[in-house]
C-alpha positions in Angstrom: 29.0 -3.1 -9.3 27.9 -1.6 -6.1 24.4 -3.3 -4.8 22.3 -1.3 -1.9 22.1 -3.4 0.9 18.2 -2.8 0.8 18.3 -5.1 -1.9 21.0 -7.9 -0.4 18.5 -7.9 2.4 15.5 -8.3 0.6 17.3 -11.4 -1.5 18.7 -12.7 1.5 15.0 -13.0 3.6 13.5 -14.9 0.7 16.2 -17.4 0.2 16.2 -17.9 3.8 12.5 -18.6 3.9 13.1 -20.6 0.5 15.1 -22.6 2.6 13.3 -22.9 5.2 10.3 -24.0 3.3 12.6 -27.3 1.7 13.8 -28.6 5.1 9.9 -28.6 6.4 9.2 -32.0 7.3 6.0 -32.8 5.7 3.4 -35.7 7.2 0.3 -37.3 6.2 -1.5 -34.9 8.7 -0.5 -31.4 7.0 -0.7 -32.7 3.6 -4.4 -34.0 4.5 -4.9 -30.0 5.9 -6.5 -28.3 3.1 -7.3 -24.2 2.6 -10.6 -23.5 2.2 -10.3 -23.0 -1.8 -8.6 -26.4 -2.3 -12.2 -28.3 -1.7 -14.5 -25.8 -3.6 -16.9 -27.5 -6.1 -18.1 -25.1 -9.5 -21.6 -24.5 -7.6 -19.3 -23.1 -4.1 -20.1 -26.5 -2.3 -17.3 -28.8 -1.0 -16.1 -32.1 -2.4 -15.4 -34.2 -0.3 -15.1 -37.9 -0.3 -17.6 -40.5 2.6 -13.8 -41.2 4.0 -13.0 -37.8 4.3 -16.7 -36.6 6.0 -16.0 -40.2 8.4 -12.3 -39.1 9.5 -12.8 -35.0 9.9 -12.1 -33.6 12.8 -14.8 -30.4 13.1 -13.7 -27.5 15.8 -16.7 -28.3 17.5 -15.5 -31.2 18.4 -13.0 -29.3 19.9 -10.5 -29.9 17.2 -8.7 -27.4 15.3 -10.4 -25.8 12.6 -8.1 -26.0 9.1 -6.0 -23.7 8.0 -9.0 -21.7 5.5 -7.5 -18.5 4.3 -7.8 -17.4 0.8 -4.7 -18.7 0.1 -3.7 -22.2 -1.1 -0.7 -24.2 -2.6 -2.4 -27.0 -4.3 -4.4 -27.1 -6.9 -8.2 -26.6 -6.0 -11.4 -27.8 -7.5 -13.1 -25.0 -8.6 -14.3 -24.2 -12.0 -11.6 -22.2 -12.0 -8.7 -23.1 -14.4 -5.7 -24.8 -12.6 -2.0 -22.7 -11.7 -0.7 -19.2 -13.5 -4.1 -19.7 -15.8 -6.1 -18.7 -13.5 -4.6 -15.5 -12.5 -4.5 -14.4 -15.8 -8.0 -15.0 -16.5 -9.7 -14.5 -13.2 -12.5 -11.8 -12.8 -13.2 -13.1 -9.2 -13.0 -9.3 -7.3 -10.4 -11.4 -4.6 -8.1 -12.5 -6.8 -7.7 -9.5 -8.6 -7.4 -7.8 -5.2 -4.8 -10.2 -4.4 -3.2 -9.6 -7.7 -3.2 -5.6 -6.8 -1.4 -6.2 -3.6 1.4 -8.5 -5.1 2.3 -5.9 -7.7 2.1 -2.8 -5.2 4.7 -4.8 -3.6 7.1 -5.2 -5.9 6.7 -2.0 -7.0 7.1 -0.8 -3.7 10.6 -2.9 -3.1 11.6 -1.6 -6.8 10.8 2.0 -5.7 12.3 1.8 -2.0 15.7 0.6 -3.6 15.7 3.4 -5.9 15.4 5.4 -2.5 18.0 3.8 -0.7 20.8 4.5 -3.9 19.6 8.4 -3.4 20.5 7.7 0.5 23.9 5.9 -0.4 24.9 8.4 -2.7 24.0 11.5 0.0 26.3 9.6 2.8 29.3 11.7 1.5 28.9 15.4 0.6 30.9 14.6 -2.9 29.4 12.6 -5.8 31.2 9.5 -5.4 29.1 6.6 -5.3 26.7 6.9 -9.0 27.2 9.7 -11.1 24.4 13.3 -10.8 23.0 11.8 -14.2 22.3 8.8 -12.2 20.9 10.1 -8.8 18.9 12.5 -10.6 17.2 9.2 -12.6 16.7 7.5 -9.4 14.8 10.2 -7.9 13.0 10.6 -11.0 11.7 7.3 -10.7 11.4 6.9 -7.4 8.7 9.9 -6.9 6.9 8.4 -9.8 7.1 4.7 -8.5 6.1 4.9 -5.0 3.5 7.3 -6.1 1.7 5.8 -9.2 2.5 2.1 -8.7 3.0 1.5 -5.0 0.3 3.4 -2.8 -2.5 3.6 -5.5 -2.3 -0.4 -6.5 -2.1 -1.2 -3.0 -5.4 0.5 -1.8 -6.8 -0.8 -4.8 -5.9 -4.1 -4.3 -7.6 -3.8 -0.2 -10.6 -2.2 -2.2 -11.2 -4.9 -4.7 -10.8 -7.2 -1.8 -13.1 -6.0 0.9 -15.4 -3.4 -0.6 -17.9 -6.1 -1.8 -17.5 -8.1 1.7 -18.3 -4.5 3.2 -21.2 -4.1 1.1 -22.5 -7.3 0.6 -22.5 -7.2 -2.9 -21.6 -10.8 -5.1 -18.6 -8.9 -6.5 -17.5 -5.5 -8.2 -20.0 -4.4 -11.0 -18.0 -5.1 -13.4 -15.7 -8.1 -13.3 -13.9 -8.0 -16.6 -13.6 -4.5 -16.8 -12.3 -4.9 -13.0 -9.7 -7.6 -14.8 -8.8 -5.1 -17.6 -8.1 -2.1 -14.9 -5.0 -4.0 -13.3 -3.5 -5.7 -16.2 -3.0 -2.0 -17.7 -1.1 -1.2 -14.8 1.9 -3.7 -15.0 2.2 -2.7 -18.6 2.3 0.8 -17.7 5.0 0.2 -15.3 7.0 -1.6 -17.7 6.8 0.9 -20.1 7.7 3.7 -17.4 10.6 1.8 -16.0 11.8 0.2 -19.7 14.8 2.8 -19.6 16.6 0.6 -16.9 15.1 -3.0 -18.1 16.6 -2.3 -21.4 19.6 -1.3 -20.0 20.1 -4.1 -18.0 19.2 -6.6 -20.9 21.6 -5.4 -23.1 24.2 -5.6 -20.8 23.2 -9.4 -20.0 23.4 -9.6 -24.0 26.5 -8.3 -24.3 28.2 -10.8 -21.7 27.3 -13.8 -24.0 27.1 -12.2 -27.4 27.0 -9.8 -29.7 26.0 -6.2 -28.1 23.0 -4.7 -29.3 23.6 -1.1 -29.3 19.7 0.1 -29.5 18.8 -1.6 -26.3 21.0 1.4 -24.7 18.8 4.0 -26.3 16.2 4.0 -23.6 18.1 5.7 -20.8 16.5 6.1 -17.2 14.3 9.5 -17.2 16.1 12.4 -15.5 13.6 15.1 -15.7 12.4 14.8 -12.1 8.8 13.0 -10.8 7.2 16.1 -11.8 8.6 16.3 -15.2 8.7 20.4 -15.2 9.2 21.9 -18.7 10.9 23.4 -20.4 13.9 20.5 -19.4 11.2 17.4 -20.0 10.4 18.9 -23.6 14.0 19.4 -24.5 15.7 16.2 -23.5 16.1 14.3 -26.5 16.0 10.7 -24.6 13.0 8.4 -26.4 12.5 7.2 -23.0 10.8 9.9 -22.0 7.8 9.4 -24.8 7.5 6.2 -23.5 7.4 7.4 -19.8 4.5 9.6 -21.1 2.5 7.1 -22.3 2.9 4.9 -19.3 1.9 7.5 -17.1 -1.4 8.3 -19.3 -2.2 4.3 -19.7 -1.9 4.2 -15.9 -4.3 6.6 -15.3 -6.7 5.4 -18.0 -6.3 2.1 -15.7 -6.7 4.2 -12.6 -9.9 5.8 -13.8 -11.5 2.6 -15.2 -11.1 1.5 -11.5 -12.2 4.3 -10.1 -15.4 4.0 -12.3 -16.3 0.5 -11.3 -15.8 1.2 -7.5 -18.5 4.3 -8.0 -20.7 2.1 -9.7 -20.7 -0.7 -6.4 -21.0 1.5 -4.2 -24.2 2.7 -5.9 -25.8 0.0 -7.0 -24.4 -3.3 -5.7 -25.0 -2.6 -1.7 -26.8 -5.3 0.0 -30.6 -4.7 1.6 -28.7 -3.8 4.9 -26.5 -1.1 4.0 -28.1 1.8 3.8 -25.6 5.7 3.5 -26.0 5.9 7.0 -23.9 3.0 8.6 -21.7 2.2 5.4 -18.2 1.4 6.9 -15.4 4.2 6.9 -13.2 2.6 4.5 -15.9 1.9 2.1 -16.9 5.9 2.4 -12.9 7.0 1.7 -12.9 5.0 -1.3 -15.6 6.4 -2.9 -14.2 9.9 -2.0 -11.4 9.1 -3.6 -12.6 7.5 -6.4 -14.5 10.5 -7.2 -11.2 12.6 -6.7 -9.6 10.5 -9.4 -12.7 11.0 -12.0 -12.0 14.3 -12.1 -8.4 14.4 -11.5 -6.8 11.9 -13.5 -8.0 12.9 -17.2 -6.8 16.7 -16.4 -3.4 14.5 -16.2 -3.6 12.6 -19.3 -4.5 15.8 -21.2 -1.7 17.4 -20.2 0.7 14.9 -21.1 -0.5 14.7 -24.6 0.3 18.2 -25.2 3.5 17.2 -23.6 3.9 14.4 -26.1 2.6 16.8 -29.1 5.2 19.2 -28.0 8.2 16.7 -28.1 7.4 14.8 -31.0 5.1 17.5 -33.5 6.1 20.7 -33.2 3.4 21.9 -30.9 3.6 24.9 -28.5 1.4 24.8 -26.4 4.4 24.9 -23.1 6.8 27.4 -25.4 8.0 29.5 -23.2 7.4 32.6 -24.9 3.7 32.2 -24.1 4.3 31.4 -20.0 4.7 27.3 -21.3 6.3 26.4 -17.6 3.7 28.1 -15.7 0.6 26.7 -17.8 2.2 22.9 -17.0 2.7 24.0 -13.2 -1.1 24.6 -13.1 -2.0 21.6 -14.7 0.2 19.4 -13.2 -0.8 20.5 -9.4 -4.2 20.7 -10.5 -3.9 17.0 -10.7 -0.7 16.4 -7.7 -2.3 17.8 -4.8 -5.8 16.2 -5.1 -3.6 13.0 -5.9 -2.3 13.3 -2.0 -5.4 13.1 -0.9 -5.8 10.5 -3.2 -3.1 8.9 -1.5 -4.1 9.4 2.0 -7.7 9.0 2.3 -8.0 5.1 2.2 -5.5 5.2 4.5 -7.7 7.2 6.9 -10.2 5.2 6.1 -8.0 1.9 7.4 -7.4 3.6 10.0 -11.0 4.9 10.9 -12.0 0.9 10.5 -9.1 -0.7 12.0 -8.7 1.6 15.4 -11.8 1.0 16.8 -11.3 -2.8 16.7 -8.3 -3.0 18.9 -9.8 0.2 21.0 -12.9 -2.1 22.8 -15.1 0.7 21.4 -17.3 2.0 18.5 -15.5 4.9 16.2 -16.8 8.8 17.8 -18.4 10.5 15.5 -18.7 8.4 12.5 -20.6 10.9 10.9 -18.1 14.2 11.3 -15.8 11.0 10.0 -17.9 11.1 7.0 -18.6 14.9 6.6 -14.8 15.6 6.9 -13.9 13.0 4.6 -16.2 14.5 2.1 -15.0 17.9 2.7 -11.2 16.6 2.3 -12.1 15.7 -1.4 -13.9 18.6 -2.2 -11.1 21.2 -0.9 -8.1 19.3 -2.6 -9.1 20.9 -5.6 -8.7 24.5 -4.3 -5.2 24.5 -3.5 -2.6 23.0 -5.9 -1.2 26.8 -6.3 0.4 26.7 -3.0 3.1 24.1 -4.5 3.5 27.7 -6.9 4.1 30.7 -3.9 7.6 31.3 -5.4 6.4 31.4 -9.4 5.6 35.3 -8.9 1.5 34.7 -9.7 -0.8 37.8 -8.2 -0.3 37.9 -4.7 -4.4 37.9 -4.5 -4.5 34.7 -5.9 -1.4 33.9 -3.8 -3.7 34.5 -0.4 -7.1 33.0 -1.8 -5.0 29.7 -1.7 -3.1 29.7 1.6 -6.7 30.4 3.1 -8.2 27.4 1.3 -4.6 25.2 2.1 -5.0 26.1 6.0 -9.1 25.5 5.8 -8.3 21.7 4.4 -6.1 20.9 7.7 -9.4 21.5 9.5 -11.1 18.3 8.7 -7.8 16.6 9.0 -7.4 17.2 12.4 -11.4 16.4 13.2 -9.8 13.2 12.1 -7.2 12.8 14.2 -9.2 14.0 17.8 -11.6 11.3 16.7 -9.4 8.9 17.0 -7.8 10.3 19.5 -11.1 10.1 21.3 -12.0 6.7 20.1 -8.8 5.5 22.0 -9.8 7.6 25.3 -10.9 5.7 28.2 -11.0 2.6 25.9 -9.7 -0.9 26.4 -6.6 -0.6 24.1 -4.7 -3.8 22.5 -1.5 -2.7 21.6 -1.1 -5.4 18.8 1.1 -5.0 16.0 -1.6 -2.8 14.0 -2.4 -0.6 16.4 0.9 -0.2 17.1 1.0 0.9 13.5 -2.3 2.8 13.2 -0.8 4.6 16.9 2.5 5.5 15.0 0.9 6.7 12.0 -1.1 9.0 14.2 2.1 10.7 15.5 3.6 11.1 12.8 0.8 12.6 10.6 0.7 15.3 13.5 4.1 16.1 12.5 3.7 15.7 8.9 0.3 18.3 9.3 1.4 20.7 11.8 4.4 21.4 9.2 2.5 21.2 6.5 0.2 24.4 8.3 3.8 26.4 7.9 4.3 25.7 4.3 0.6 27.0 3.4 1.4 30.5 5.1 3.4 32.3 2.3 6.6 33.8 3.8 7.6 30.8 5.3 7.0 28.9 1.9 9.2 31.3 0.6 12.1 30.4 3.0 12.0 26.2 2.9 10.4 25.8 -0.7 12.5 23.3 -3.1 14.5 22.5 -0.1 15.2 19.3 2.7 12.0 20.6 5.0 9.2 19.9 1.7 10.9 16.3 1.8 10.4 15.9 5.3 7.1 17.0 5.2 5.7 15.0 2.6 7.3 11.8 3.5 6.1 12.2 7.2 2.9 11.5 5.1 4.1 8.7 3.0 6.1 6.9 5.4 3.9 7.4 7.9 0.3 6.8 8.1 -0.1 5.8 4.5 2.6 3.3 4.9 2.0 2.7 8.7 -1.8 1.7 7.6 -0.8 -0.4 5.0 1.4 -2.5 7.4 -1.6 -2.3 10.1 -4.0 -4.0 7.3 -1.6 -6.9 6.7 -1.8 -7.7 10.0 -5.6 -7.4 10.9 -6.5 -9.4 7.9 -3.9 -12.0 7.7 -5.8 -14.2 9.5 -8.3 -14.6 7.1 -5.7 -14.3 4.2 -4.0 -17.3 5.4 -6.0 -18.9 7.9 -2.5 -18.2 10.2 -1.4 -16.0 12.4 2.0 -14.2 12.1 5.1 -13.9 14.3 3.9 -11.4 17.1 7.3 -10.4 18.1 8.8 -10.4 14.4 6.3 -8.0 14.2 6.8 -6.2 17.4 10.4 -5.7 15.8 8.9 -4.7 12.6 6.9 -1.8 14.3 9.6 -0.4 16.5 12.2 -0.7 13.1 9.6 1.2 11.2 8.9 3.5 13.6 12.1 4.7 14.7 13.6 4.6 11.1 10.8 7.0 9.7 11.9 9.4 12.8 15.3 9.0 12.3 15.3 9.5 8.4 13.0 12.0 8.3 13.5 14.6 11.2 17.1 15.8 10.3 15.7 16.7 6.8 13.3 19.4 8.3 16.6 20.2 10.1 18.5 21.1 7.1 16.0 22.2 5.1 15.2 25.5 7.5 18.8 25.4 7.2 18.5 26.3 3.4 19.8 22.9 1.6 17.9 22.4 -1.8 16.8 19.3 -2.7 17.4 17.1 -5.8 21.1 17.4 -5.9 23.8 14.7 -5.6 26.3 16.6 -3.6 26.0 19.4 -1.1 28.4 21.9 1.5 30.0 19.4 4.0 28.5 20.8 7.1 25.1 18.9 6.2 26.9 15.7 6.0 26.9 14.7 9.8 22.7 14.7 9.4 22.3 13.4 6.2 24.4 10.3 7.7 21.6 10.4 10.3 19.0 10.1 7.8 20.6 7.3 5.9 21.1 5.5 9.2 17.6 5.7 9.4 16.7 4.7 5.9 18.7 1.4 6.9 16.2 0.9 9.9 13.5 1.1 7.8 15.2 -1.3 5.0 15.5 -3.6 7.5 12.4 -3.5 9.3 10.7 -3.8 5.6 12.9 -7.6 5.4 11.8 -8.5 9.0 8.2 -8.0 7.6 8.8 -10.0 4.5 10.3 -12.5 6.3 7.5 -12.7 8.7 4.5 -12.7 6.6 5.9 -15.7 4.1 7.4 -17.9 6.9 4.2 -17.3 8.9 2.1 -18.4 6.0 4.2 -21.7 5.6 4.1 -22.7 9.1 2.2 -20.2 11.5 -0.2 -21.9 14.2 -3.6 -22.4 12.6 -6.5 -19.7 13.9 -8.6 -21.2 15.9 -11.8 -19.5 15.7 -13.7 -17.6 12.7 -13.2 -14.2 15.1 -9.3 -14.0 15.9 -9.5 -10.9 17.1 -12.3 -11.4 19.6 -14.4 -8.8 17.9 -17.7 -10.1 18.8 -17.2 -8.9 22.4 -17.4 -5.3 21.2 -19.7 -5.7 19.2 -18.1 -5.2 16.2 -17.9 -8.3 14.2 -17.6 -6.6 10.9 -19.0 -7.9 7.4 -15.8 -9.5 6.4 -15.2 -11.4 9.4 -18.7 -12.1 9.1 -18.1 -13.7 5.6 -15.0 -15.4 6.7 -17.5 -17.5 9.1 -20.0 -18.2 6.9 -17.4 -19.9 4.8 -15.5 -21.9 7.5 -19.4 -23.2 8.0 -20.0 -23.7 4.5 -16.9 -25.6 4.2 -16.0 -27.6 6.9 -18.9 -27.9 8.4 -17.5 -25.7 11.4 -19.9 -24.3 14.0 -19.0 -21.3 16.1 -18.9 -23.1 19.6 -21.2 -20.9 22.5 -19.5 -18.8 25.0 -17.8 -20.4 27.7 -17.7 -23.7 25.8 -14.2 -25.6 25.1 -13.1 -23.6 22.1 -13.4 -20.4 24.2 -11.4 -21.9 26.9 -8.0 -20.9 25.0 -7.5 -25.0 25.3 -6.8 -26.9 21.6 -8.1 -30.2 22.5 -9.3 -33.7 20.4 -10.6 -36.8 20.7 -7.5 -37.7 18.6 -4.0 -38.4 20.4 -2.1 -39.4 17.2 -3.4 -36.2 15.6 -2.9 -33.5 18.8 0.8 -34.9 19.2 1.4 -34.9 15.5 0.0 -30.8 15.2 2.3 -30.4 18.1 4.9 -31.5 16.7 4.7 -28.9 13.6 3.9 -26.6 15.2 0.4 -25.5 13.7 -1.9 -25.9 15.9 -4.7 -23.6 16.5 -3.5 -20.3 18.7 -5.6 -17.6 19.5 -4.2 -13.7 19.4 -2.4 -13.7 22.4 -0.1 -17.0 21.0 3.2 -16.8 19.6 5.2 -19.4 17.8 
């Protein structure tokens, strides 16, 4: 059985941090350290013992403040149930964001190895690694993964997270309904990806017993992401049906979310934010939000008649009556606002990130704002420009390309507003604004080329081959991606209470960078050449660049472990932040709400007071009254470290 390195590397990072984690040597002093929710009592007070309150160590003492993220290892006293209880039961809008994050993950490693089998197959020009049944499932599932169950959990998750900390609301409006919105989702995913879980159970079965021939009725989907009919109505696999129906429960989840996050924003801001300085990110959500209100249930009509049409007799996509072209419209009608779906949080990230590690307020928040609304509103005029070659009126044809260029207008507002918010700034190139810089680059590329495939004739030419590809994934790879690795790194601090590797991460960031270039740019090369897409084998002059692309889908593969590897071994024995603002935010001025929040609980909690400027703790200096507990801190190398630290 051939198994892509993607996923050797993945297994291999977490057994070496597994390992890692059993040789720690572990001392009365680290076992006494504990996060923030360990000592919660039911009414958010802490419980601690008179010994405890007689031997802490405050920072204002000039010790080192605990490790208080949100994450913990032992079990805590809250009224909270104890363990895998209460994850399953929470309606507490951070552990459901956590929750969020965690599955987008997996998804996203589940979907990136499908991505890397389509690379290892494409290395030769001949179909010689999985068969063209199989490469066309893995792109299938893929598109639908990365798309459905990566990027949209993900930003849901930093939503759920940080929109009430933005707002300063208690939590989402509604909890349990919040709760019911992401345990749809796993289901759904299951139920999309059974095909290949079935598979793989039956052939575990039939090592050590009997085989059970009806576990192999569920084959992986071949239809492609976007499930074109007539060929999705025709194959007979029962998989499919169930695909459907995952892809319709995942949007009923997707729009339950959506609801709730419309409702906070409404109604659950706190006295002192008002429409006119809400933060960016809080703004893209709601934009998108509303995108998926009115998107999302277009979708889930549309594959019920798909359904009715496989399994009752239906007609409604015959192809007597134009069937393929009615699905086209309703499909993009729904798959082009989704991209913006896609990208707008991660513009918003970006917009709130940026500025932090800039040493200056965002320029023009408010053309921020207007664009952003104007983003959402014009992704619903041009899903017929994925339809240019379908023969519709040419009329129509031009109403569209107008509306597609208009919509790069606000994009690029966008863009020169960073671009101006890092002018004449004091920029810190730390590992997310190395990401948030990259991502700007290559969303340039990714919208300049996206300019040529709204002017028709040029459509023409490149549509359904290698250059749509490159295009879209300059997107996906790229700032949406690129943002999502920024946010891990600005908030980990208050995650974990740690900080992370700095050079790891360094590495990470020129991996990731380089391996999106390399992967990406021969595609637009052979795709102006004429190479379609979506097929296993192809003419052997292409082969020298698509080796060049899977050379760079190997960087990426690899920069994706180096992250892993960073953000768990970093959690299990990164130095200790030293201060409630890591990222020396108040000197700007721009000591956001959530840092904010992440103060008023290292108060709250350990009794920790920010110390005045130009007193010890600012001095860079991690110094105590206690010998036997600096030298033993030392020694483990946890003790507090301010942004410029490494371990």
């Amino acid at each position: 059985m051939n198994i892509p390195p993607f996923v050797v590397l993945i297994v291999a990072s977490l057994f070496a941090a597994s390992v890692a984690y059993w040789r720690r040597r572990r001392n009365d002093a680290t076992a006494a350290t504990e996060l923030l929710t360990d000592r919660l009592r039911a009414d958010g007070g802490e419980r601690r013992s008179p010994d405890d309150e007689a031997n802490e160590t405050s920072a204002t003492d000039g010790g080192v403040p605990p490790a208080a993220g949100m994450l913990f290892k032992r079990q805590h006293k809250t009224s909270k149930p104890y363990g895998l209880m209460r994850w399953f039961t929470t309606v507490d809008h951070k552990d459901i964001g956590f929750l969020y994050l965690l599955f987008g993950l997996a998804a996203a490693l589940w979907g990136a190895t499908d991505a890397f089998m389509v690379r290892t197959e494409l290395v030769t020009p001949s179909i010689d690694v999985w068969d063209a049944e199989t490469y066309n499932a893995l792109f299938t599932t893929h598109g639908l993964t990365m798309l459905l169950f990566f990027v949209t959990p993900v930003f849901n998750g930093f939503a759920n997270y940080f929109l009430p900390l933005f707002l300063d609301a208690d939590d989402m409006a509604y909890p349990r309904i919040n709760a019911i919105a992401f345990w749809l989702v796993p289901l759904s995913f299951v139920m999309v990806r059974a095909g290949l879980l079935t598979e793989v159970l039956a052939k575990i079965i039939d090592v050590f017993g009997p085989s059970l021939t009806f576990l192999y009725a569920l084959e992986p989907p071949a239809t492609g992401w976007t499930l074109y009919v007539p060929l999705s109505v025709q194959i007979p696999n029962p998989q499919i049906d169930l695909l459907l129906l995952g892809l319709h429960l995942s949007g009923i989840a997707t729009v339950i979310g959506a609801i709730n996050i419309i409702v906070t924003v409404f109604t659950e801001r706190g006295e002192g934010v008002t429409w006119s300085d809400m933060d960016i990110f809080s703004w893209s959500i709601l934009t998108t939000s509303g995108l998926i209100l009115f998107a999302f249930p277009l979708l889930g009509s549309a594959l019920l008649m798909l359904i009715a049409d496989r399994n009752f007799g239906t007609t409604f996509y015959a192809v007597e009556v134009q069937g393929p072209i009615l699905w086209q419209h309703l499909f993009w009608f729904f798959g082009h606002p989704e991209v913006y779906i896609l990208v707008l949080p991660a513009f918003g990230l970006t917009s709130q990130i940026l500025p932090k590690f800039s040493g200056r307020t965002l320029f023009g928040y408010k053309f921020i704002v207007y664009s952003t609304l104007a983003i959402g509103v014009l992704s619903f005029g041009v899903w017929a420009h994925h339809m240019f070659a379908t023969g519709i009126d040419p009329r129509i044809k031009a109403s569209f390309m107008v509306v597609t260029l208009s919509i790069a207008v606000p994009s690029a507002v966008k863009t020169f507003n960073w671009i101006s918010t890092m002018w004449n700034g004091d920029v810190r190139l730390a590992a997310p604004m190395q990401f948030l810089v990259g991502g700007i680059g290559l969303f340039i590329v990714g919208g300049v080329t996206g300019v040529f495939l709204a002017s028709i004739p040029v459509d023409l030419l490149v549509h359904g081959t290698y250059y749509v590809v490159a295009h879209f994934h300059f997107f996906v790879a790229g700032i949406i991606a690129f943002s999502m690795f920024a946010a891990s790194y600005y908030w980990y601090p208050l995650f974990t209470g740690r900080w992370y590797s700095r050079r790891l991460a360094n590495i990470h960031a020129a991996l990731s960078i380089s391996g999106v270039v390399v992967t990406f740019t021969p595609l637009f090369i052979i795709g102006m050449m004429g190479l379609p897409r979506r097929s296993a084998s192809y003419p052997e002059q292409f082969a020298p660049l698509q080796q060049v692309a899977s050379f760079g889908a190997l960087l990426i593969a690899l920069s994706v472990g180096v992250w892993l590897f960073n953000m768990v071994q970093s959690y299990r024995v990164g130095p200790r932040i030293r201060s409630a603002d890591p990222w020396n935010l108040k000197a700007t001025g721009q000591f956001s709400n959530e840092w904010q929040w992440f103060e008023r609980r290292l108060e709250q909690e350990f009794d920790y007071v920010v110390a005045d400027e130009g007193s010890e703790l600012d001095t860079g200096r991690n110094r105590t009254d206690n010998p036997e507990r600096s030298s033993e801190t030392e020694d483990e190398g946890t003790q507090g470290a301010s942004a410029e630290d490494d371990y």
